[in-house]
Wavefront OBJ file of the C-alpha trace (Angstrom):
o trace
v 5.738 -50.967 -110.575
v 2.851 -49.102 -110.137
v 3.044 -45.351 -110.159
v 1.745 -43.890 -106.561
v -0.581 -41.537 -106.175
v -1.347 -40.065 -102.583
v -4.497 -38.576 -101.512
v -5.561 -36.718 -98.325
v -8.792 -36.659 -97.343
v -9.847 -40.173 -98.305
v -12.928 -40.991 -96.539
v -15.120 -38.151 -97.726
v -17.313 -38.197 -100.599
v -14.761 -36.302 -103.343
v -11.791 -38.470 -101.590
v -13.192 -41.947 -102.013
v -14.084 -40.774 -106.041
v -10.682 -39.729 -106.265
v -8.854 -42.694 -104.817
v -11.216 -44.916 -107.124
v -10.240 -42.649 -110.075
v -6.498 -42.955 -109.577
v -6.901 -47.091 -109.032
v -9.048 -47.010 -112.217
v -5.945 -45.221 -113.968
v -3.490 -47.538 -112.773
v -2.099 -46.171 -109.766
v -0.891 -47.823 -106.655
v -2.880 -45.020 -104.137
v -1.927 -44.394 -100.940
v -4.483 -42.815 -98.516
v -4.849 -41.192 -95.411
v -7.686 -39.586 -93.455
v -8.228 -38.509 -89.679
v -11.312 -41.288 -89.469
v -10.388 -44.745 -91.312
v -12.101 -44.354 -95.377
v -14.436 -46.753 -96.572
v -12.985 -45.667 -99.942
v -10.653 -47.632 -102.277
v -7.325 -46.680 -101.421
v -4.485 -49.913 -101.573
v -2.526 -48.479 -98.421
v -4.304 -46.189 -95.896
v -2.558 -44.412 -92.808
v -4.417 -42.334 -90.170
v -3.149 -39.095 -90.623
v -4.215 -35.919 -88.236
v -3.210 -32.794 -90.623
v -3.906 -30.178 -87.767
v -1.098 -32.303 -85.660
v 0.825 -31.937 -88.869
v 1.369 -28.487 -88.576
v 1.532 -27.930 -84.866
v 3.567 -30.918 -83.867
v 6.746 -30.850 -85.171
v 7.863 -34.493 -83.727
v 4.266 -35.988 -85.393
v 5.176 -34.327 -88.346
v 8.451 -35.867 -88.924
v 7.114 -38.906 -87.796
v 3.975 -38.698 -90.277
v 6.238 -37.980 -93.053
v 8.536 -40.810 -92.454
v 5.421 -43.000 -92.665
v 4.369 -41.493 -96.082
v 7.446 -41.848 -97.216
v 7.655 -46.076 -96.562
v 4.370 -46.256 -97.871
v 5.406 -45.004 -101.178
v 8.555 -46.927 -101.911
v 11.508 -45.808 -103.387
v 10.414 -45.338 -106.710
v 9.078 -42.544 -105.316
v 5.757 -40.206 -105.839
v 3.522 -38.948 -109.085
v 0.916 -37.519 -107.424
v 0.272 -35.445 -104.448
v -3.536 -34.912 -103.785
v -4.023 -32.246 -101.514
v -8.027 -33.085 -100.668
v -8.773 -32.948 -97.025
v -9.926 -29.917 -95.516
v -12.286 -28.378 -93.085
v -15.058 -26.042 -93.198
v -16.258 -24.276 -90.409
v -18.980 -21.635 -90.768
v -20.649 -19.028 -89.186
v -21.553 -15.387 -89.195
v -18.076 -13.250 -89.312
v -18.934 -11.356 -85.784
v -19.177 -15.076 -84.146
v -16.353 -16.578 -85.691
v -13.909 -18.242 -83.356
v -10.476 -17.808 -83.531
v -9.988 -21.621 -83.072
v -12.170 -21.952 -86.469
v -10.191 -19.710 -87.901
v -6.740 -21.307 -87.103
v -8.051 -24.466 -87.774
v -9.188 -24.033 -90.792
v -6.290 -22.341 -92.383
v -4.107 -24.803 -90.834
v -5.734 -27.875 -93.010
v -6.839 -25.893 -96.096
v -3.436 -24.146 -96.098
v -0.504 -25.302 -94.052
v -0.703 -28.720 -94.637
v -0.790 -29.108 -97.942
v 2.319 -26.646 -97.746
v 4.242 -28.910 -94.657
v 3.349 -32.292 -96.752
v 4.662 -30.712 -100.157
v 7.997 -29.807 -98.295
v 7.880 -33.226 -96.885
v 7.501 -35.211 -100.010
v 9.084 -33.202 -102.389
v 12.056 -35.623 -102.218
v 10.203 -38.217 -102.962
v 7.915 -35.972 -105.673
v 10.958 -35.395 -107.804
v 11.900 -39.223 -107.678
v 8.604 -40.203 -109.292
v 8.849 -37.245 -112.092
v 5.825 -36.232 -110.009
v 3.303 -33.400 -109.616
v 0.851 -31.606 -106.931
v -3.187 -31.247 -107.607
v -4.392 -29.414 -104.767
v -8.244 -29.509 -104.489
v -9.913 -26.089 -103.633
v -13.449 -24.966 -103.787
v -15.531 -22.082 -105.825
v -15.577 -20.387 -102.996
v -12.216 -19.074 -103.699
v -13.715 -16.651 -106.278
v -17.461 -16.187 -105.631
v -18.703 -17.151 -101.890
v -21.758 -16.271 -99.929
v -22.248 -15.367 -96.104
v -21.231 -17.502 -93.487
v -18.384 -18.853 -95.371
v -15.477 -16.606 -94.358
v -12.753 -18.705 -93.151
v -13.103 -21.524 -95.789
v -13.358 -18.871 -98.510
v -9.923 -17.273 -97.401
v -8.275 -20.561 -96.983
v -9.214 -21.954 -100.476
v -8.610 -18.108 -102.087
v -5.009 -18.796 -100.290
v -4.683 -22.693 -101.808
v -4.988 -20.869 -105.207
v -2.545 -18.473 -104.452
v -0.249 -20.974 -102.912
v -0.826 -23.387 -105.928
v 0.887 -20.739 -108.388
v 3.388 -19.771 -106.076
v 4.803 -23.344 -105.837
v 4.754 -23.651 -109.485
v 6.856 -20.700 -109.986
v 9.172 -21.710 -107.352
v 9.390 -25.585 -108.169
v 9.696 -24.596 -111.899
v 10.289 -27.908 -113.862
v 11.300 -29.811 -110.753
v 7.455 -30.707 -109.908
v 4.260 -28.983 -111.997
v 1.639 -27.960 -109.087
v -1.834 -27.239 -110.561
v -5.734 -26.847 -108.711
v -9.068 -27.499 -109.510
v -11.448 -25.761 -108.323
v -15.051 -27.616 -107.545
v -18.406 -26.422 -106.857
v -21.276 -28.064 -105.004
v -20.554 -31.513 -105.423
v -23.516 -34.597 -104.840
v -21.055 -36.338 -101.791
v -23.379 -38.100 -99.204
v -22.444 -35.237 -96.864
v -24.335 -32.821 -99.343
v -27.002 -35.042 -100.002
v -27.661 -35.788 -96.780
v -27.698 -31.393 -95.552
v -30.866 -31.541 -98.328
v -32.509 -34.516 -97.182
v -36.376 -33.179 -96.907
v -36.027 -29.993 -99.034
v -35.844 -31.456 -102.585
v -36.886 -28.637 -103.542
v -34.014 -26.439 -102.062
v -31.494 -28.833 -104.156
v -33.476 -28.584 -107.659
v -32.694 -24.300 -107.046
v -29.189 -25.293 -106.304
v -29.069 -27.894 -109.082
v -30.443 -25.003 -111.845
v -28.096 -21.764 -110.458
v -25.474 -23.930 -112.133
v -25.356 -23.017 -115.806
v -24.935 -26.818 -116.818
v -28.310 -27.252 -115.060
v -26.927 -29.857 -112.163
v -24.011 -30.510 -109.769
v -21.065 -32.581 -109.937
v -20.993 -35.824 -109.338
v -17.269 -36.812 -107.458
v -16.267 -38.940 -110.052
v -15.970 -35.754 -112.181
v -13.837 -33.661 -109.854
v -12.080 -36.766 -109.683
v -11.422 -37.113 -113.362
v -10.334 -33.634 -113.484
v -7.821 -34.046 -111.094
v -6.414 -37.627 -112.805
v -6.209 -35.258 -115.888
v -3.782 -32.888 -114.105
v -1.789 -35.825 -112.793
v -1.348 -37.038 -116.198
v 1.194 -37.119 -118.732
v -1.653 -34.710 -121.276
v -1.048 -32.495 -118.722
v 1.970 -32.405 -119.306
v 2.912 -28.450 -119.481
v 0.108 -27.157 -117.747
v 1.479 -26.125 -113.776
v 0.431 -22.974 -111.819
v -3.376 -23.689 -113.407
v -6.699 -23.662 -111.623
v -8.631 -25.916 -113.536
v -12.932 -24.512 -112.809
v -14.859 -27.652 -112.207
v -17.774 -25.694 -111.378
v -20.186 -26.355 -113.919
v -20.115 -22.816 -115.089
v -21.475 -21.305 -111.257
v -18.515 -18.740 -111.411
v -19.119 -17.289 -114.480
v -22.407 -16.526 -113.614
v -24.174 -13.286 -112.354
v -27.509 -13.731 -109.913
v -28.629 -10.734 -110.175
v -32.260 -10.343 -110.419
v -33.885 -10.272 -113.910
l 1 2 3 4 5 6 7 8 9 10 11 12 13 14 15 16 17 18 19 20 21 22 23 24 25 26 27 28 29 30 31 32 33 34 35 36 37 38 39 40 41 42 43 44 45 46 47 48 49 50 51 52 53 54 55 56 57 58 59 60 61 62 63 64 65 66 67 68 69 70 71 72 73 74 75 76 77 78 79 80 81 82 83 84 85 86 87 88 89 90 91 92 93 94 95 96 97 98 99 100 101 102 103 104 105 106 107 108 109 110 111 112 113 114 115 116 117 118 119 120 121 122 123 124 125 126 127 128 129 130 131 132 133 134 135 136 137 138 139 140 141 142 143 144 145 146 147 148 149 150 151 152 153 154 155 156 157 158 159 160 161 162 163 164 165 166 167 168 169 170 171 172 173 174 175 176 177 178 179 180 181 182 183 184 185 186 187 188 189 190 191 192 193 194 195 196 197 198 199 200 201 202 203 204 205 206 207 208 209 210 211 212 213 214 215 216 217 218 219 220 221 222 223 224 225 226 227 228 229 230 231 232 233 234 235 236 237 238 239 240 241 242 243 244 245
């Protein structure tokens, strides 16, 4: 049998890469998305996280779902991956954003971790949540995501301590990252993404397959006695000062 990886988020740039990634590494993945993915996953289940947290009947129904789709042998991998980002200035920020997007970034990945840890500890498994360089070093316009991410991190290393050897719970933490959806915000304004591309120490952005890799890493059995970890995938961004020279 196949160990089973499960991956929110599947249908967006960084969740197709990662769904490939885990089939690549011999995983059975299991993934689910609000919109159906035209990613790689072997079993995908529509899977609304904001009714997750608010619905208490969906949730239990969501989780029973989950849990068929990953057998008895029960889970390796949590991916926590989906998430929302809604931006504006801080003085027009809707409370709706707001909720919204901590309820994804945050809550969910909390609710499905409860949810699954049954079935986590069955499969000798672990948790790689997926947060964002924004958690350390953001820019205007980005308060609610940065919060919820800065939160993932903090919830990350909170789980590990409290899960201790039962399940190792570990982050990485990407920066901009050549999905369609970024491509396509630069489309006309080349220019705009070569700045982008040379703020990052490396001298380019990620591609998903390598945010992908680092989280297959985590998952692994080289991973071993890492938990609590944020792992940067940021080509160097957040090390970096911009101030003028």
């Amino acid at each position: 049998m196949k160990p089973v990886a499960l991956v929110t988020g599947a249908a967006g740039g960084i969740g197709q890469a990662l769904c490939a990634a885990f089939a690549a590494g011999g995983y059975h993945v299991v993934g689910t998305d609000v919109r159906e993915s035209q990613g790689s996953p072997d079993t995908f289940l529509l899977l609304d996280l904001l009714q997750v947290v608010r619905d208490p009947r969906y949730r239990s129904e969501a989780v029973a779902q989950l849990r068929d789709a990953i057998g008895n042998e029960g889970l390796r991998v949590l991916v926590n991956n989906a998430a929302v980002q809604r931006l504006d200035a801080f003085d027009r920020l809707a409370p709706d954003d707001i909720r919204d997007t901590l309820d994804v970034n945050v809550s969910a990945p909390l609710l499905l971790a409860q949810g699954l840890l049954p079935a986590l500890e069955r499969g000798t498994g672990s948790i790689v949540n997926v947060g964002s360089v924004h958690a350390v070093a953001t820019k205007p316009g980005f308060v609610a995501y940065s919060t919820s991410k800065a939160a993932l991190v903090g919830l990350t290393r909170a789980l590990a301590v409290d899960l201790g050897g039962r399940v190792r719970v570990n982050a990485i933490q990407p920066a901009a990252t050549a999905t369609p959806m970024l491509q396509a915000g630069f489309a006309g304004r080349e220019d705009a993404l070569g700045d982008l591309q040379r703020m990052h120490p490396i001298g380019r952005i990620a591609e998903p397959r390598e945010v992908a890799a680092a989280a297959v890493f985590l998952a692994s059995d080289a991973a071993s006695f890492i938990t609590g970890a944020t792992l940067n995938v940021d080509g160097g961004i957040s090390a970096r000062l911009h101030d003028p020279v």
